[in-house]
C-alpha positions, -999 to +999 in steps of 0.1 A: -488+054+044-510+058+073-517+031+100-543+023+128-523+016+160-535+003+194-516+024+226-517+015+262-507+029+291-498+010+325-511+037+347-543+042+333-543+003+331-535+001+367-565+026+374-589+007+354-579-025+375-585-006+406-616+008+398-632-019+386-640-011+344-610-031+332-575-034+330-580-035+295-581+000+285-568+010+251-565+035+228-571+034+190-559+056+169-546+068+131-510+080+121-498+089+087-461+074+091-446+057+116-466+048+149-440+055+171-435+091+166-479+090+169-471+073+206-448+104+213-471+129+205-497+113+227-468+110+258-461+151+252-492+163+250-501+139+283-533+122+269-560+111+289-538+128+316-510+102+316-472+099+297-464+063+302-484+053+267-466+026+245-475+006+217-493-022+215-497-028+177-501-013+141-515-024+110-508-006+075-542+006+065-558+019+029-589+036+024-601+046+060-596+079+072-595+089+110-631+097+110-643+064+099-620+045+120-633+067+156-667+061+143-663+022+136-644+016+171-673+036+188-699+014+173-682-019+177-666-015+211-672-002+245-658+035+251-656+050+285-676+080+292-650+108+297-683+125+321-683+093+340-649+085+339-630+125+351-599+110+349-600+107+318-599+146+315-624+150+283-610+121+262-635+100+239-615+073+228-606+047+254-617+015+245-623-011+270-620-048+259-637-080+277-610-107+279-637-134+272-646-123+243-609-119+234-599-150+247-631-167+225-623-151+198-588-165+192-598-200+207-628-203+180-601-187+155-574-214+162-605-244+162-618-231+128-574-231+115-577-268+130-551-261+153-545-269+193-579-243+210-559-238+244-575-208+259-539-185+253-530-163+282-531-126+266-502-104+257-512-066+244-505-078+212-532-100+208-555-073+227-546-051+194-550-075+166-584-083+182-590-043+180-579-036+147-594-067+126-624-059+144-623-023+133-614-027+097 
């Protein structure tokens, strides 16, 4: 069955942090099968220039193919510029998120389930839900 999944990596994290884009840096992407042996194949080929990536979350997914889903996080989230951005060596596809609008996002979410809207403090996890409902 193939899956969206969310990877991160603590280095490139780090990085972000340092430069000043965002510690939130992830990357989205489709798997047929299970996501871990996707986050392998992104540590041996050393995406983005980096081995450290682990994952953040998966969902199960049905009628989306990798195409759709690059295009969809492209238009719905900001991407980092892999000619701005060299350290990225050439990649296309790290997303970086805005912990505001994360953080508003679940509070409005919890208000609207009538429960307790306590800004939460974030954990990858809900940095990948946030990616993936937003993309499908």
């Amino acid at each position: 069955m193939p899956i969206v999944y969310v990877a991160l990596s603590n280095i490139m994290q780090e990085w972000g942090a340092d430069v000043g884009v965002s510690k939130h840096l992830y990357k989205v992407g489709y798997a047929e099968g299970d996501p871990q042996n996707a986050i392998k194949a992104l540590n041996n080929e050393n995406f983005a220039g980096h081995s450290d990536w682990s994952l953040a979350g998966s969902r199960d997914v049905e009628g989306i193919d990798a195409e759709t889903l690059t295009q969809r996080a492209c238009e719905r989230y900001n991407v980092l510029d892999p000619l701005y951005y060299p350290r990225l060596k050439g990649v296309k596809d790290i997303i970086r998120l805005d912990q505001r609008k994360v953080e508003a996002h679940i509070v409005i979410k919890k208000t609207m389930e009538g429960q307790d809207s306590k800004v939460p403090k974030l954990k990858p996890v809900d940095m990948s839900n946030f990616l993936i409902e937003g993309i499908l």
